[in-house]
N, C-alpha and C positions, 0 to 999 in steps of 0.2 A: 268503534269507540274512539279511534285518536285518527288524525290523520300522520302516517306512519310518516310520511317525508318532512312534513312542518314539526313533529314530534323529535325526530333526531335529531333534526339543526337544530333545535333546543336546547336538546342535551349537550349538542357537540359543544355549542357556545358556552353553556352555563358550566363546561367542565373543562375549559380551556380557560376560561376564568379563576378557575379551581386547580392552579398550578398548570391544567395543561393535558390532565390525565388522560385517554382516550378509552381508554377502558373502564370506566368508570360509568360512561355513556352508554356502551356497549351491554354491560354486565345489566345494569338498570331496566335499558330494553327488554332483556331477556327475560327478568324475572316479572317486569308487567305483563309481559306479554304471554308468558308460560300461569302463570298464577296473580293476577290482578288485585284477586279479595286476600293476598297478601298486605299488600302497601297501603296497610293503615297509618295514621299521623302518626302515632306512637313508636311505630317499628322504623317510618323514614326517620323519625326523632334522631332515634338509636342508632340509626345505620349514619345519619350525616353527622352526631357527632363524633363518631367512630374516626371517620374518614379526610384524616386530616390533608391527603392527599388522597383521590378517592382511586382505591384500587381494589375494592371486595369483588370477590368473586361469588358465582350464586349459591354456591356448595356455603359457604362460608356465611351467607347472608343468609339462610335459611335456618341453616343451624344457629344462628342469632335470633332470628323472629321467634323461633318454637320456642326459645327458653323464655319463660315467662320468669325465670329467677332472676336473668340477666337483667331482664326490664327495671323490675323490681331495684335489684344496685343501682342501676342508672338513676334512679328517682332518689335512693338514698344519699347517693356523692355528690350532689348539687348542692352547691354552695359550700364543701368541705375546705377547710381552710389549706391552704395547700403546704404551710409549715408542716400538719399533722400526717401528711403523706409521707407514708412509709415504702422505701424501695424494699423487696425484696430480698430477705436475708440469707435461702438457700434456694435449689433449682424450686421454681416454682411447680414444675411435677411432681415430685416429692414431696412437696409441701402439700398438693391436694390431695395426695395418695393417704397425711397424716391425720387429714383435715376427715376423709370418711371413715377412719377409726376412730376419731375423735367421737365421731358423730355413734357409731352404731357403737362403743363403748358406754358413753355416757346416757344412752337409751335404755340400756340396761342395768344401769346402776342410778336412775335417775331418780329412785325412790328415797336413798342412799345421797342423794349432792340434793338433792331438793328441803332436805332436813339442814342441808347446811348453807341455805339461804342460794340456792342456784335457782333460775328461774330455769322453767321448759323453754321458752321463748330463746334462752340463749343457744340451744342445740338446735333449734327451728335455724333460725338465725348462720347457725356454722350450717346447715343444710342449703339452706339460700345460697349463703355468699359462698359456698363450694363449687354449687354448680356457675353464677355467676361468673367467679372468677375463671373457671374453666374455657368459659365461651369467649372471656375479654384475652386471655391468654391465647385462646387458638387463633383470632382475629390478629393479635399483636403478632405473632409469630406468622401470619401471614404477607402481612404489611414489611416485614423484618425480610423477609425471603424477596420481595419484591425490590426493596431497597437493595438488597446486596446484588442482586442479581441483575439491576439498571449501575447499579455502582464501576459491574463488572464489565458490560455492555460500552458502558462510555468512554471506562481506560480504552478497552479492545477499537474503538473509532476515532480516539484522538490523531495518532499517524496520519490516515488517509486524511483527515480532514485539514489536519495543516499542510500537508502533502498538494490535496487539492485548491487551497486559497494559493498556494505558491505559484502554481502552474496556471491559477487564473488570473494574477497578477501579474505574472511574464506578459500571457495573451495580451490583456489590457493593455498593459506599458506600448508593447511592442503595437499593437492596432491603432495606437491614440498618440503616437510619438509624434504625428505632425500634428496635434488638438494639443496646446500648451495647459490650457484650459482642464482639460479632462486628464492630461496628465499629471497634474498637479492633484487631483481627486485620485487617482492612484500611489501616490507617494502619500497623500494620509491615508491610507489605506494599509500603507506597510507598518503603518505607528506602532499599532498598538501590538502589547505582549503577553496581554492574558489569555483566557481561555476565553472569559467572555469575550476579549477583543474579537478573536478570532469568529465565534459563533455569529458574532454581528455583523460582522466583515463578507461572510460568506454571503451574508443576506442582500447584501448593497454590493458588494459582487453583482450576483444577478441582477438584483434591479438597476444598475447601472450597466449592465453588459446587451441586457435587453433593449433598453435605450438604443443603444447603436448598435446594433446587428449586423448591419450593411459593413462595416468596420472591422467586425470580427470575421465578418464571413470572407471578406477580401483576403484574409490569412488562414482561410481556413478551417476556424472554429464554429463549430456549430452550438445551435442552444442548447442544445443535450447539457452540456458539461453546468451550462446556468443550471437548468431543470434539477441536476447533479446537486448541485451547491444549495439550492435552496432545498431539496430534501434532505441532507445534513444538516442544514440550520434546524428544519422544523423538530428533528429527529434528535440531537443534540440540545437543543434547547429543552424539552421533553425530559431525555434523560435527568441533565444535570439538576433539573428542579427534583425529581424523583431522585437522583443519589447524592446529593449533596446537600438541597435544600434541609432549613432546618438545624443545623449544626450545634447552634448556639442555644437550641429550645427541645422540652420533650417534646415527642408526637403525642397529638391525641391520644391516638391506641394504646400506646403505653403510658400516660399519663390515667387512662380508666384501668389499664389494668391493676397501677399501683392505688388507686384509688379504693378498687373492689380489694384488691391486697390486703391492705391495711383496714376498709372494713370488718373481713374473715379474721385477720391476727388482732386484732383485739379481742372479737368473742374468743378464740383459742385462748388465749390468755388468760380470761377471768372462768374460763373454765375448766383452765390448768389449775388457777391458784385452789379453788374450791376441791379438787380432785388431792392434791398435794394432802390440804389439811382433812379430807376424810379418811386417808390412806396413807395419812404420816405412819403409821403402823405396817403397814400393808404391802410389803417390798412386791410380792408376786401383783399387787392388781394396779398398783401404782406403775409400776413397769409395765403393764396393758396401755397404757397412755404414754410413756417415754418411748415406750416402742424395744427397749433393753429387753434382753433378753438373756 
């Protein structure tokens, strides 16, 4: 059905464009190739606008495609004004643990809020966006787990990395000190003070060290230590977009899940107020819905 080697460089590129992810490629393959009559338009819909950096995994992408409620959110949040987006006001666990009491409560008493102008459609409604918000929630907190855990990855490789531009710039200096020329491309090299500097530096490293070989090797160095640098750069580069990228912006993922949030808490809402005024009287069944006890 595909041909598997033009198939992946496909992917690899079309997700190195996509911040850089490699697993995103990876994971994708997996799930065509394990289950095909999965990857309908609708479900990659869902899954690529999820993935604001793509890093689903197939456990996680599966339990997305089944939910047919999730889909359903997705269609409803489109175009949602984004003032009306609501963050989350308690754990969101808790909140969907209150969301299917809501639900099997007011099933039972729906003879009882429907006399007092409650539609069915509103506890259909908390039934959807419960499970909904579940699957955008478990996807968020995936992507969350990913982030912190490339966050943790890239502090842990800073040292060596500026450790290794230092000791490739000695090399250089010291291999190019009768090249004026090229020595002088090693002094801007020492400039920069960022992080980025550094990730870029690593890069033009090698490919500058590679250039003259004969040079380094005269002192001894071999390409290994290039080969070195430039898997830092690619590796590093990678990271920083995955833990720091973003800063200033929600992610996707949590941008839908507040989305699907604030769908669910509004019908909560106007299904509390309806419950309030049938059981203004009613301390024991009104407290079935507070959750007091």
């Amino acid at each position: 059905m595909y041909n598997d080697s033009k198939f992946q460089l496909g992917l690899f590129f079309f997700s190195r464009k996509l911040d850089f992810h490699f697993w995103f490629s990876l994971n994708l393959l997996l799930i065509i190739k394990k289950e095909p009559c999965r990857l309908s338009s609708q479900t990659w819909q869902a899954d690529m606008l999820l993935t604001g950096f793509p890093s689903i995994n197939v456990q996680i992408y599966n339990k997305m495609t089944n939910n047919e409620e999730y889909l359903k959110c997705l269609e409803e949040i489109k175009g949602m004004d984004p003032k009306a987006v609501k963050r989350p006001s308690e754990n969101v666990r808790g909140f969907l643990g209150k969301c299917q009491v809501y639900y099997t409560e007011g099933t039972k008493d729906i003879d009882k809020l429907k006399k007092a102008g409650l539609k069915e459609a509103v506890l259909e409604s908390i039934k959807t966006y419960t499970k909904g918000l579940s699957t955008a929630e478990a996807h968020w907190l995936d992507v969350y787990k990913r982030k912190k855990d490339a966050m943790e990855e890239w502090s842990s490789n800073l040292d060596d990395s500026y450790e290794l531009k230092e000791e490739l710039l000695n090399d250089l200096s010291f291999a190019f000190r009768k090249e004026p020329g090229l020595l002088a491309r090693v002094e801007m090299l020492r400039e920069g003070n960022t992080h980025d500097d550094m990730i870029q530096d690593l890069k033009e490293i090698a490919i500058t060290g590679r250039k003259h070989l004969d040079l380094l090797g005269a002192i001894g160095v071999s390409s290994d230590k290039l080969d070195q640098a430039e898997e830092l750069y690619n590796k590093l580069f990678e990271l920083k977009a995955l833990a720091t990228g973003e800063k200033n912006e929600v992610h996707p993922a949590l941008l839908v899940r507040n989305q699907i949030y604030t769908l669910l808490a509004d019908v909560v809402k106007e299904l509390k107020e309806v419950v309030r005024y049938v059981f203004w009287r009613d301390t024991d069944n009104l407290n079935r819905y507070l959750m007091e006890r």
